[in-house]
N, C-alpha and C positions, 0 to 999 in steps of 0.2 A: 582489494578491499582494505588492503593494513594501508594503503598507501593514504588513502581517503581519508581515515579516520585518524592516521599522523598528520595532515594535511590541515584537517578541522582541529584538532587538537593546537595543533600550533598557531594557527590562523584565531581560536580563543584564546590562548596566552598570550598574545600580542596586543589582543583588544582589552584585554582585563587590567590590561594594568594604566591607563591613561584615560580620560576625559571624565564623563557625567557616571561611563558606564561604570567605571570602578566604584563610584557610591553606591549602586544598586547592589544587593544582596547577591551573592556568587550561588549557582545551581551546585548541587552537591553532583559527583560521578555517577551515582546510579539512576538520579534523572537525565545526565549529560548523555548516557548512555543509551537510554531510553529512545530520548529525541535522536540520536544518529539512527539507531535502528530502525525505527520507523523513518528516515530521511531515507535509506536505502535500502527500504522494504519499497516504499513510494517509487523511487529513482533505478532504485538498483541498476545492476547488468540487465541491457537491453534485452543481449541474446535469452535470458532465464526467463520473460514475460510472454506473455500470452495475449494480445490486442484482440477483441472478437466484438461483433455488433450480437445481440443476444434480446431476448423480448422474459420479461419481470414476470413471475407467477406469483412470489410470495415475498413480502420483504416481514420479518421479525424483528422490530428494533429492539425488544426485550434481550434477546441473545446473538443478537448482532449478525444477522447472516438474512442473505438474500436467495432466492430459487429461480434459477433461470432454465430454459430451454438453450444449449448454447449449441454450435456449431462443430465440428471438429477441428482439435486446436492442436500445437504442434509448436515447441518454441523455439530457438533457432541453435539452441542448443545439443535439443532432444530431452534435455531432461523433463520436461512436461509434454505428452501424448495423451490425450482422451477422444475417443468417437463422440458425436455428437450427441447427448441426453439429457434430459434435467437433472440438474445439479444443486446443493443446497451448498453454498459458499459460504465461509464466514468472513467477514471484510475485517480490514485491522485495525479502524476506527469507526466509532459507534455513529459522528458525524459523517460519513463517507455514506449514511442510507437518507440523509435529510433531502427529503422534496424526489424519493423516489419513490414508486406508488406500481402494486399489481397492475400489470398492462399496459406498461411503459416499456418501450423499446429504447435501449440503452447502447452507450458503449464500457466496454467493460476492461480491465488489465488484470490480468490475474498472475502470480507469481509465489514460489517457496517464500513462506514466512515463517520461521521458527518449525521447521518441517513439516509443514501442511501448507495446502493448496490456499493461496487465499485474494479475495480482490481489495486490490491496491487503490484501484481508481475504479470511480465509476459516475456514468454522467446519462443524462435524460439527451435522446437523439431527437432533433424538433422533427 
């Protein structure tokens, strides 16, 4: 994880200081921040995610979490184990619920976010 985030750091210090981009107004650290976290909440370690097909009971775009019936999931880790039950997720962008709707069969990725359970990705299954 330090590696990645010395990687991107460097890989924007490299870009910042030549072409059109250096005109543009520089992010401050606690949004540069931000965006990496969510880059590797999205990305993260494969082994800490959770991939499951799961069917939509309730989505709350007010509070940002969706309800599924999901399967038992298990990540390659260990560190995520649940039996199969409904579950009330909170996802980690409020965009992440657009164009899902109760009674939609999804696919879903769930993984540790800031210490809680949360879906990463999520997508309408045709």
């Amino acid at each position: 994880m330090k590696r990645l985030l010395l990687s991107l750091l460097l890989l924007g210090l490299g870009a910042a200081g030549s072409g059109p981009a250096a005109a543009e107004a520089s992010i401050d650290s606690f949004e540069w921040l931000s965006r990496m976290e969510r880059l590797q909440a999205e990305r993260g370690d494969p082994a800490r995610h959770v991939h499951f097909d799961a069917r939509v009971e309730s989505v709350d775009r007010g509070s940002g979490t969706v309800t599924m019936l999901h399967p038992g999931m298990r990540s390659g880790d260990g560190s995520l184990v649940m039996p199969a039950m409904h579950m009330t997720f909170h996802v980690i962008a409020f965009s992440k619920l657009r164009g899902i709707a109760a009674g939609d069969a999804v696919h879903a990725v769930v993984g540790r976010h800031k210490g809680a359970i949360m879906v990463t990705q999520i997508r309408k299954l045709r």
